[in-house]
N, C-alpha and C positions, 0 to 999 in steps of 0.2 A: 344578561341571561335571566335576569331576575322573576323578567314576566315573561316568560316562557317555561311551556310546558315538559316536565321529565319524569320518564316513566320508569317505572321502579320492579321490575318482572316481580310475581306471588311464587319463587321457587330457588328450588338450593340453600343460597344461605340469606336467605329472605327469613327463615325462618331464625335464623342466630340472630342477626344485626338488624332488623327490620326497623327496630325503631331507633337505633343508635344512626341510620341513614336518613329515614325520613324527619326525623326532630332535627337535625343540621342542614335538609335543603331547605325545609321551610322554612328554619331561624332567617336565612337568607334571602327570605321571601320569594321563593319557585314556588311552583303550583306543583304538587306530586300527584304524577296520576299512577295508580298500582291496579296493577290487573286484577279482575274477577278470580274467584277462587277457579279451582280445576275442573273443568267436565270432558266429559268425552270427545263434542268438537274440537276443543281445544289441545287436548291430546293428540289427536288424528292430526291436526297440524302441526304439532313436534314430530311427530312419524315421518308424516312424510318429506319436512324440513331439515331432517337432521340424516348423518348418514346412518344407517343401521348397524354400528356396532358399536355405538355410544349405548350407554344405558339406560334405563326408564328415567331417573329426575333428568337428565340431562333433554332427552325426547321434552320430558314435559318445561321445560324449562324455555325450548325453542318455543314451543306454542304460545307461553307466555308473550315473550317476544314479540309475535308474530300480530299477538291480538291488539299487543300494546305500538307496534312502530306507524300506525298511519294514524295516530292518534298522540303522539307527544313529537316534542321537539328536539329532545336529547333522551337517549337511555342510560341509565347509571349499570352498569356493569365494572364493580373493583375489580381486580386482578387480583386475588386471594393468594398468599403464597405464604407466609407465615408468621405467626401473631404468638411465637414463645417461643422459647430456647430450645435447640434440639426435635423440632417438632414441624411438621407444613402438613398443607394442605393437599387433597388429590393431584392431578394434574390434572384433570379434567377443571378445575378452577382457576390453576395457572395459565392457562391457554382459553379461557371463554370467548376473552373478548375477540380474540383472533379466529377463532372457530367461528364465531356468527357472522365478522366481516368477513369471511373466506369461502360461506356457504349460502348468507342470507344476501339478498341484492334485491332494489333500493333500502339501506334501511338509515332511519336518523341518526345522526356522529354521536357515538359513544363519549362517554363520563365515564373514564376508566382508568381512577388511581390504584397505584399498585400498591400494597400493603404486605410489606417487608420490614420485621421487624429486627431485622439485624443489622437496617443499613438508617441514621439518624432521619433521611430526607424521606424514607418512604416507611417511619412508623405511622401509626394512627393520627396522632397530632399532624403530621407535619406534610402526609398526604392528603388530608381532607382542608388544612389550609392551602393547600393548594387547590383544591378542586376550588375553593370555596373565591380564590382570586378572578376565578373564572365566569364567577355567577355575580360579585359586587368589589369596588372598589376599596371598599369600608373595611379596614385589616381589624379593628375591634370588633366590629359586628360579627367578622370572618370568626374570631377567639372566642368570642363569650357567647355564639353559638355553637360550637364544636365542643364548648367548658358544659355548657348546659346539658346538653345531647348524651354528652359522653354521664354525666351525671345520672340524668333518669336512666341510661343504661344499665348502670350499674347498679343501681335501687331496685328496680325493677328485677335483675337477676340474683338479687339476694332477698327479697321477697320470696321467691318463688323456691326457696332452698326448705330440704325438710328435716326439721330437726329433731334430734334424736330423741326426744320424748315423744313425739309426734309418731313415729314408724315403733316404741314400743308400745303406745296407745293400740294401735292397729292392732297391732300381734295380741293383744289381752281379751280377756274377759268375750270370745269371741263366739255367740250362740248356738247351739250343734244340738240339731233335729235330728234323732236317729230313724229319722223316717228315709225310705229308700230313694225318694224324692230327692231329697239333701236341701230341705224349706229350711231356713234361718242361719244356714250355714255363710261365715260372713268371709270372703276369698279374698288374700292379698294377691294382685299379681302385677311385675315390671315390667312395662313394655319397652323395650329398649332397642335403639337404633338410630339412624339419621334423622335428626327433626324436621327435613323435609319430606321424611316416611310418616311420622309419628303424627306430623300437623298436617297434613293433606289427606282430607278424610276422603277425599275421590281416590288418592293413589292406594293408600289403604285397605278401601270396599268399608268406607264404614267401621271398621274395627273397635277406634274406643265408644262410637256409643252402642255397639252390640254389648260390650263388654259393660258397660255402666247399665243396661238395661236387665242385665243376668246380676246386679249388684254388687258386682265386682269393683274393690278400694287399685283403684290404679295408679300405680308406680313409677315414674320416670326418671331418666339421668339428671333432667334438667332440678331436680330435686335434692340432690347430691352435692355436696359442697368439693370445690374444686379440691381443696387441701385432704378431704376422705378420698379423692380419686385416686390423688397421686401415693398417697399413702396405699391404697389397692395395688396399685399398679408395680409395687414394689416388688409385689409376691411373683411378677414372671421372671424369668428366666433371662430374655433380652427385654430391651425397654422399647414400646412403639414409638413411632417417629409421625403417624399419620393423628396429627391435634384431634377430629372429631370423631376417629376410632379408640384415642385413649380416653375421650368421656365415656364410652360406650363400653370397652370393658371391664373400665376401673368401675362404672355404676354396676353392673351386672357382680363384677367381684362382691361388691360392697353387699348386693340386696340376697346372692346366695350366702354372705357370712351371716346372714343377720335370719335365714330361715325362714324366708316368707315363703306363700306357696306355691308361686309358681315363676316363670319370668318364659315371657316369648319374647325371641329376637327377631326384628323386622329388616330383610334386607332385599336385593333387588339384581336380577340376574344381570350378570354381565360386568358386575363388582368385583375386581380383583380385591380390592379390600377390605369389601365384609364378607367374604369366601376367606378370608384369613383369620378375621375376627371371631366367623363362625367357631371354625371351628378350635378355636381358643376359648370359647365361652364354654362350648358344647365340653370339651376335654377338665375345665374347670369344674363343670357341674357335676362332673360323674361323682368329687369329692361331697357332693351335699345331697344324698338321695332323696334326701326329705323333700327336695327342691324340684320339680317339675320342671320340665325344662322342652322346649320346642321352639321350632325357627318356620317362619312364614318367609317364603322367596318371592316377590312381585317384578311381574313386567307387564307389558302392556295385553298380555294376554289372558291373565290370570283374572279368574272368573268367579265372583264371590260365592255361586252355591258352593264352590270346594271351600274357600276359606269359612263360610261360616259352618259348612260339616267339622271341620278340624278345630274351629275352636269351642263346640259344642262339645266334642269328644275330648280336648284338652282340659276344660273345665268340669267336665263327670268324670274324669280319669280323678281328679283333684279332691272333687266334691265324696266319692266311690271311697276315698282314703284315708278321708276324716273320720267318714263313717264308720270303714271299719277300726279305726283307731280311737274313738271315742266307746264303740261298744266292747272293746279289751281295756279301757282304762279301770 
């Protein structure tokens, strides 16, 4: 399988593991081909590929697919089901791979290890050595590809972590125009939600570069060190069970303790699980007033003059409060 081509869908958790998959088929020397970022064709053929009560990543997810199967020779679709103790994935991941064989026809034979971390054959190591018997004979080449992979993995997402000098930086010394305007005013805000909301600037509309063009310092989960999550996460009530919703609250806990000024959540009709989340964040926030808080809902209908109305009005709602808090200091 080695010279043959596998295609890598740009959706779901493409944005988690993207390079922790593609650094282990290429170690293997497979040709990866990954789909074009998201556009509108592209959607419209998750629409109408998928059945309609699945949800938007899931809709766009199919398209991906779609644009990628007359074009590789295998698709990698894992079976995601749970990668920590006490914790999984949606269902809508446990069941992909059988949802596309059950809706999509012709489409190229699925690469789909299951990754179950509670059973020894189907953790990370020891499913992707197995995918990896399937691509070369070479049981070394199979290890110290998967050793390597798994390595930049993990560099790479501790890179990207923000430390805590770093977010009381932000918060300091922070310039305040008391012009009605709100010119030099410098705005913290976390955008927090599924990183295949957060990273798909088409599913989006755009969102973080409107926001970096209003000069807004933006904030994410992936920022957040696992061990401050779970320490967040302490403060509920019950403990979640859904892995990529307790990034997303435990970060959102963390960035209202800390009093930045704002945080929107990003989620997507049809979510029984960030309908839960929501409103755990929303009921969290009411303790931080200082904290601005609003939730953006996306589907495929959702039309960006509304969201850039609401995030303009969410940002002068913000901007409105420094100012008049600077002019009673």
């Amino acid at each position: 399988m080695g010279n043959f081509k596998i295609g890598v869908p740009r959706a779901l958790l493409y944005y988690e593991y993207s390079l922790l998959w593609i650094d282990f088929l290429e170690g293997l020397g497979a040709e990866v081909i990954v789909s074009s970022p998201t556009t509108k064709e592209l959607l419209d053929l998750g629409v109408k590929s998928a059945i309609s009560e699945v949800c938007l990543p899931v809709k766009v997810f199919y398209g991906h697919v779609m644009s990628l199967k007359d074009k590789v020779d295998f698709l990698f679709v894992p079976r995601m089901v749970c990668v920590e103790k006490g914790a999984y994935f949606c269902p809508k991941f446990l069941g992909l791979p059988d949802m596309l064989k059950s809706s999509l026809s012709p489409l190229p034979p699925l690469i789909e290890p299951t990754i179950d971390v509670r059973k020894s054959a189907t953790n990370f190591k020891n499913a992707f050595l197995e995918v990896g018997k399937s691509i070369t004979s070479n049981s070394k080449k199979i290890y110290c590809s998967f050793i390597q992979a798994q390595k930049n993995f993990w560099l790479y997402s501790a890179a990207n972590k923000l430390e805590e000098g770093d977010l009381n930086q932000l918060q300091i010394n922070q310039p305040i125009n008391k012009s009605s305007k709100g010119e030099g005013i410098s705005l913290n805000v976390a955008l927090i939600g599924h990183s295949y909301l957060l990273d798909d600037s088409f599913v989006n509309l755009n969102l973080i570069s409107k926001l970096k063009k209003a000069g807004v310092n933006i904030l994410t989960a992936e920022m957040v060190s696992k061990k401050e999550i779970e320490k967040q996460l302490k403060k509920l009530y019950k403990p979640l069970f859904w892995t990529l919703s307790k990034k997303t609250v435990g970060a959102a806990l963390y960035f209202l303790e800390k009093k930045i000024d704002g945080i929107i959540h990003l989620s997507t009709f049809e979510c029984g699980e960030d309908s839960l989340v929501g409103e755990i964040i929303r009921q969290e926030s009411h303790k931080y007033p200082s904290v601005a808080y609003t939730e953006f809902v996306f589907d495929e209908h959702t039309g960006e003059a509304g969201i850039n109305t609401r995030t303009e009005a969410f940002l002068d709602m913000i901007i409105r409060r420094k100012i008049y808090e600077s002019n009673h200091t």
